[in-house]
N, C-alpha and C positions, 0 to 999 in steps of 0.2 A: 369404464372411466377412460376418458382422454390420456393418451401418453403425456407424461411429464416432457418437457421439453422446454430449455431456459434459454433466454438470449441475456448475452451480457453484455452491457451495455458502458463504453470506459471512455474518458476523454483522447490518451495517444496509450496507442493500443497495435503489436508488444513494443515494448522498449525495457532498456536493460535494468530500470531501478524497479523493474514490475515483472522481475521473475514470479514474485508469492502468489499472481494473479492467475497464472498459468501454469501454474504446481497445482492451482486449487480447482484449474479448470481440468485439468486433467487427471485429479482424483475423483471428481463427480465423472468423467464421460466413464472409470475404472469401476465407479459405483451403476454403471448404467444407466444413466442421466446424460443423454444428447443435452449439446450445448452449441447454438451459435455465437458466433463473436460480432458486437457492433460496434467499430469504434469513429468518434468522432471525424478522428483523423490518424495516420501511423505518424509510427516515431521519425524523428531529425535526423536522430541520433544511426549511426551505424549499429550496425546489429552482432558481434562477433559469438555470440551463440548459435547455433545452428538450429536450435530447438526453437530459438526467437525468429531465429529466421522461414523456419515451418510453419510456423502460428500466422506470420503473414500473410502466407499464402492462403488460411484460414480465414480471416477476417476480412468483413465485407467493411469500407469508409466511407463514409456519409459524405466529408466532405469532395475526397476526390470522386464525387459521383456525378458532381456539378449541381448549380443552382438550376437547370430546367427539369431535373429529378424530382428536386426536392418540393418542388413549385405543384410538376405534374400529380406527385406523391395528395399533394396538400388539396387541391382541386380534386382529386378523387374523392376526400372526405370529406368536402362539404358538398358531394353531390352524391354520396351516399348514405352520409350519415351525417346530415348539417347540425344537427343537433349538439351531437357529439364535439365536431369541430367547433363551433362556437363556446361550448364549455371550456375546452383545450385552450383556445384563442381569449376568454377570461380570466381563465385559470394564469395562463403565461403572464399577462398584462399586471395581477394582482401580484405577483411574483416579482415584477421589475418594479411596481411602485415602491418608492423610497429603499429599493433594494441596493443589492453592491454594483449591478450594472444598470444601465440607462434601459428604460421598458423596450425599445427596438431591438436591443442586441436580444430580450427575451423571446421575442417573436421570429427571430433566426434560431432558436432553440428550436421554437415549437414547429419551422418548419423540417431541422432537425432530425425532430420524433416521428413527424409526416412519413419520412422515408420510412423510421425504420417501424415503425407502427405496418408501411407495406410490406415490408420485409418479415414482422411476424407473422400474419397470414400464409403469408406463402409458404412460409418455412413451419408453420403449424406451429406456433410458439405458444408456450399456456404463461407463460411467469416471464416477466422482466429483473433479472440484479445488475445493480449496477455498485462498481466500487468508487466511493468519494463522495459525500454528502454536498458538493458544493454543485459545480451544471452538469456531469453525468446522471447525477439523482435525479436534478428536476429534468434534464430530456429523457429518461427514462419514466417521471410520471407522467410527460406530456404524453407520452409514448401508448402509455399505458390507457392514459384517458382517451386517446384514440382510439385504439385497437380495444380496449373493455378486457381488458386482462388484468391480475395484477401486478405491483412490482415490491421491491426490497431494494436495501442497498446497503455497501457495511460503508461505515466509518472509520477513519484514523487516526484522526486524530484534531490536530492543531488547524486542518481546512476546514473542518464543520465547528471548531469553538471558540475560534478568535474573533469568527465574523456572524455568529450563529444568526443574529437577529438579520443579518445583512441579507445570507442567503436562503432566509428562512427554511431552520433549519426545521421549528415546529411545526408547519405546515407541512415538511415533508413526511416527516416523521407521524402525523396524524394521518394521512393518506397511507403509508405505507404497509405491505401485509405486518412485514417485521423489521427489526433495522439490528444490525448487527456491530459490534463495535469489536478492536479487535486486542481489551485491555480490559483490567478492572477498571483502572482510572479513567480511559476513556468514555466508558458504560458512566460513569459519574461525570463527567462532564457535561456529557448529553443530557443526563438527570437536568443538571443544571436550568435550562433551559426549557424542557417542555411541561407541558401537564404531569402532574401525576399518575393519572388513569390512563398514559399514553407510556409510562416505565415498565409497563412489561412486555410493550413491543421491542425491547433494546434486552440479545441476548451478546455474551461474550462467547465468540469464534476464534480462535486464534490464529495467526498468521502460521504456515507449515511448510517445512522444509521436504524433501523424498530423500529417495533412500541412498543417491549417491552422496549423502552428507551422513545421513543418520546410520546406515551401515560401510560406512567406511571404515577402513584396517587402521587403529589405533596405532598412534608413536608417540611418543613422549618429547614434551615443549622443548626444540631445540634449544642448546645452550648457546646462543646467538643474542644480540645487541641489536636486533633489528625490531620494531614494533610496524604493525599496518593499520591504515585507517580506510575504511571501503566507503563509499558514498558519494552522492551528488557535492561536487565542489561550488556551495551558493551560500550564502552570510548564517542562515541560522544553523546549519551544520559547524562552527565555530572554530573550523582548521585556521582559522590568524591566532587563536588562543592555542594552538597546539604547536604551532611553528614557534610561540613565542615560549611553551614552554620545554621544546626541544632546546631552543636556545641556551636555556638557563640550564639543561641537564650538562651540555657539550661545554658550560663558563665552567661547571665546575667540577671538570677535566672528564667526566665520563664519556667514553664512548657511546655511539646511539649511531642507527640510521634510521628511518623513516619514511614506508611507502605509500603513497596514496593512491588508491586503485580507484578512478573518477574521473571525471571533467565536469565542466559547469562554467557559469560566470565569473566565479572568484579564483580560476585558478590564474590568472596574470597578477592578482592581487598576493596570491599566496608564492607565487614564482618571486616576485618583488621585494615584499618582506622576508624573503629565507634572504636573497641578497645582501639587503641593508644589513641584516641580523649577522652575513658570513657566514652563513651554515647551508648556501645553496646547495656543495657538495655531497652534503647529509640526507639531502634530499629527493626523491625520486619520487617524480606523477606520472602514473603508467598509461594514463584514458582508462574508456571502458574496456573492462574484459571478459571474457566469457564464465560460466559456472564456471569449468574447468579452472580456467586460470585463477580466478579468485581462489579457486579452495586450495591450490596451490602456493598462491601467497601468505595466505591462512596458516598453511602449515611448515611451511618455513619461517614463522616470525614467531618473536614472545608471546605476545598479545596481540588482541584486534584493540585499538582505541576509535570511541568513538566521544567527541568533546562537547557535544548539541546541547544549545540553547534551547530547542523545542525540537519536539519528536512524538511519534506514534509508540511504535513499539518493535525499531527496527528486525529484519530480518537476517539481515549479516551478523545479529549477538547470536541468534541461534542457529548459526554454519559455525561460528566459530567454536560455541559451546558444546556443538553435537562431534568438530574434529577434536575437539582436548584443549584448544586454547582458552586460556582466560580473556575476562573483558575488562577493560579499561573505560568507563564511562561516565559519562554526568548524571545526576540523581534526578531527571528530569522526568515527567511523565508518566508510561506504563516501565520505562526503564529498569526500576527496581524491581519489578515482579521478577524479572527474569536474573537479572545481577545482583545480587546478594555481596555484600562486603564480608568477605572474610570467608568467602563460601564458594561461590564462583568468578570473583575477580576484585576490583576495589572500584566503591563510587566515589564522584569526586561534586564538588559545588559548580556549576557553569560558571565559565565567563571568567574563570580566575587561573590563571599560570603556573600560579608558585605548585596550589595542592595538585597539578596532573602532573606539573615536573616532579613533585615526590611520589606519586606515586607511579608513575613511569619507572625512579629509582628503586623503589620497593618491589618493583617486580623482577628487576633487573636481578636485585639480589634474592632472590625468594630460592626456595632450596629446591631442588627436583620430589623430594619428599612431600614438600607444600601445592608445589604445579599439577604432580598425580593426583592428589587430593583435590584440587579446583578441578582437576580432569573430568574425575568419576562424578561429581554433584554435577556440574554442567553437563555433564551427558546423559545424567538419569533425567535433570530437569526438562531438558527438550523433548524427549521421549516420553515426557509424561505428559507432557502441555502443549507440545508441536510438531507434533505426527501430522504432515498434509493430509493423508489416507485419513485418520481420526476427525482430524475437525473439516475437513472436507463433509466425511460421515453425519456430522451434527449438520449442515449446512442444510445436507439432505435430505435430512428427516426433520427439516421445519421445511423446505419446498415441500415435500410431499404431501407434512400435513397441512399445507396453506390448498394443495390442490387437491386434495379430498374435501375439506370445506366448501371451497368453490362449487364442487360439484353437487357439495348435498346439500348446499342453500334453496330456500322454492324459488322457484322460476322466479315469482314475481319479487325476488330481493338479489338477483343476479342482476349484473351488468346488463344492458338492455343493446340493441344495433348502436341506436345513436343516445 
């Protein structure tokens, strides 16, 4: 049998809110699973991980490779396997029809795939994953349809179900070996959407932390006034709903500070409103920062808050949960799965002020007797459900069995040249 050998396939690829991609890429290379990286394009963003900064040096970009690549790329396929390209070249078109982008921008997808379809050969790639149901998926099926390999991709959430129809998510989902979601509620989202006979392609994977989180030296939740919020600073993450109810905690005389370990769009919006509000002072946006420093933040504050409108099933509840802090959250999503009221921290309704400023309060005053007890349940729960190594594990034993099938399919129901 062919060596296993995956290429993954990401839109901006590393960048800092996509540490779990690369915790997950390098429990499969620990599992013995070669992994190339294909990313669209690399991050904007500064990189202050060092580990983010290695991965770089990793990953080959499709776009910085220039358009007479991806041209040359594409012209090889239809002069070795026209076939094949014209399928690829249908396949894309039917995909932009009445889709969320205009049919041409689909056809820059599929030159795209062209490259990295060259890039799998050479690099002896048997499997394509890509993370994100939305254009990683489809340039990794164009990809795939080029190359006659197969592909996968996981899901997160709120990019594959707000627009499901738009980016057609059934269609991916029907071509793909498997499709992974990274939630129970997710996995029902997806439901939502496809066939029936197509539900048992969608397995729950969990997003996973390592072990500089999960075996860290335990301390007990400072007695400190300060809480942190980690994340993309952009509208559905809903930090104007948490400045406003910082406000009301600080009207009615309580001490509070408040750090926000991020950038984004909305932080001049969120600089602006602490202003107006008088509580600039209270407030501190640090940018991005590296693991280290987050989990540093982490464990100098009460709690991590995080106040979202919509979300997947972030990966900053489970650093915080695996150091001992509680989580402060909205009931949104796969969110519950992991934060329990009254168990591992308190959930709140999105979009509403008043109940994060009490419960912000409520934490403030909670007894160190109550903080140990949210300690130990959040750090069994991670460890049970969010072991990178673990569900890495599960990842790899549906690649492996997708590439034992492949191989003992008969000739004549394999992928063919073209």
């Amino acid at each position: 049998m062919p060596e296993l050998r995956i290429g993954y396939v990401l839109s901006e690829y590393p960048k800092v809110s996509h540490t779990f991609i690369r915790r997950e890429i390098e429990a499969l290379e620990g599992a013995g699973i070669p992994v190339e990286r294909f990313a669209i394009r690399g991050s904007n963003e500064d990189l202050p991980d060092p580990a983010d900064q290695a991965e770089a040096g990793r990953t080959r970009q499709v776009l910085a490779s220039g358009l007479p690549a991806m041209l040359a790329a594409m012209l090889s396929v239809l002069v070795q396997a026209p076939r094949r390209a014209w399928r690829a070249f249908a396949l894309a078109t039917r995909m932009g029809w009445r889709g969320d982008r205009p049919i041409p921008v689909h056809w820059i997808y599929l030159l795209e795939a062209a490259l990295i379809a060259k890039w799998v050969r050479e690099s002896a790639v048997t499997h394509l994953h890509a993370h994100f149901g939305s254009n990683p998926a489809e340039v990794a099926m164009l990809a795939a349809e080029l190359s006659g390999i197969g592909f996968s991709f996981t899901a997160h959430g709120t990019v594959e179900t707000d627009n499901a129809l738009a980016i057609k998510l059934p269609e991916k989902v029907r071509r793909a070996a498997f499709v992974v979601a990274v939630s129970q509620y997710g996995r029902a989202q997806m439901m939502r959407w496809i066939p029936f006979d197509d539900w048992r392609k969608i397995h729950v994977i969990h997003c996973g932390i390592g072990a500089d989180f999960l075996e860290h030296e335990h301390t007990d939740a400072p007695d400190v006034d300060q809480f942190v919020s980690v994340g993309r600073l952009s509208s559905e993450k809903g930090h104007l709903v948490l400045i406003e109810a910082l406000a009301l905690l600080i009207e009615q005389g309580q001490s509070c500070r408040l750090v926000l370990v991020g950038d984004g769009p909305l932080r001049s919006a969120v600089e602006q409103r602490s202003r107006e509000l008088g509580i600039e002072r209270f407030v501190t946006i640090t940018g991005w920062q590296s693991s280290e420093a987050i989990r540093e933040w982490l464990m100098g504050s009460r709690a991590l808050i995080l106040p979202s409108f919509a979300e997947g099933l972030p990966v900053v509840i489970m650093e915080s949960l695996a150091l001992g802090r509680p989580v402060i959250a909205t009931w949104v999503a796969g969110v519950p799965e992991l934060v329990r009221e009254g168990c591992t921290g308190w959930l709140v309704p999105p979009g509403n002020a008043l109940p994060l400023a009490k419960a912000m309060g409520t934490c403030l005053r909670a007894s160190s007797v109550q903080l140990a007890m949210f300690a130990k349940a959040g750090k069994n729960a991670v460890r049970e459900a969010h072991d990178a190594k673990i569900e890495a594990e599960k990842l790899a034993q549906l690649l492996v069995s997708r590439n034992e099938v492949l191989i003992a399919e008969p000739a004549a129901l394999r992928p063919t040249s073209q």
